[in-house]
N, C-alpha and C positions, 0 to 999 in steps of 0.2 A: 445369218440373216436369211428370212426365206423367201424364196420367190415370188414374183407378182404377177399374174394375169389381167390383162387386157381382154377383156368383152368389149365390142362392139354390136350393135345390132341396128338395121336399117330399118325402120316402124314402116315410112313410105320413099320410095323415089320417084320423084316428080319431072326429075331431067337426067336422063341417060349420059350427055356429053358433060354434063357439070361430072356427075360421078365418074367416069373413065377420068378425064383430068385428076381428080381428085387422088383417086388409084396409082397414075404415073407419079406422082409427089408423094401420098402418105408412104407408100411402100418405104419408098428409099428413106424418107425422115425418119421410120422405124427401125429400123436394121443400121442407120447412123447412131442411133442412140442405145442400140442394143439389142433390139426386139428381135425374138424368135419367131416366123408365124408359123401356128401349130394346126392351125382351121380358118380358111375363107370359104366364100361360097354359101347359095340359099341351104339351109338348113334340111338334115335329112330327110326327118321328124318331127312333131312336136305332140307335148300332148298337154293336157288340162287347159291352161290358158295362152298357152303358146303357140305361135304361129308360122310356118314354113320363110320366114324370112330372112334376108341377105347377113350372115353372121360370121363377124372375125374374132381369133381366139390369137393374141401374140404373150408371150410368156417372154420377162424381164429377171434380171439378179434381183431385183426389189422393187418394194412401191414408189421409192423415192426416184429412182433411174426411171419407173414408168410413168410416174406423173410429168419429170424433166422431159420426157419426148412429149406428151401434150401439151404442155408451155412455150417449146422450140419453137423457134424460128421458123424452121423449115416445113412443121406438121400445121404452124401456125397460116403460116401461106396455104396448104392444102386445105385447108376451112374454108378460108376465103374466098379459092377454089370454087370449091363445092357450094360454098353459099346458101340457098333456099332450095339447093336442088336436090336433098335430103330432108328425112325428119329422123333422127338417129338417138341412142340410147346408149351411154358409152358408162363403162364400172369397171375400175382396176380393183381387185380382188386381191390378199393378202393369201400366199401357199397354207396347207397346214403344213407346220415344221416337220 
């Protein structure tokens, strides 16, 4: 079965204390469910249509354990969280075998 990657990316942040909240909860609901994280943090780079912005890379055993943390309970509270105080772009990605 191959592994699955977690993209996140932050388009805007609009409130700084929503997202730290958001940060102390999603972390720990990922790493409960499995999640590697392999990259956080504003982006190095970017280039053509991409933009220097806030970007997490968590690497999973699979799609189906990576989708199971974004339905969770716990990651679900961390949405909640975070609320309006994001505008975010999130894609679980399938490994090549």
């Amino acid at each position: 079965m191959p592994k699955a990657y977690w993209i996140n990316t932050f388009r805007t942040i609009s409130d700084d204390q929503k997202l730290a909240a958001y940060v102390e909860l999603a972390g720990p609901a990922m790493r409960a469910a499995g999640g590697r994280f392999l990259a956080r943090g504003d982006a190095a780079a970017a280039f053509e249509l991409g933009v220097t912005e806030r970007t997490t890379l968590i690497e999973f055993d699979s799609v189906a354990d990576a989708v199971a943390a974004y339905h969770s309970e716990p990651y679900q509270e961390a949405l909640r969280v975070l609320g309006d105080g994001a505008e975010r772009d999130l894609r679980i990605v399938e490994a090549i075998a």
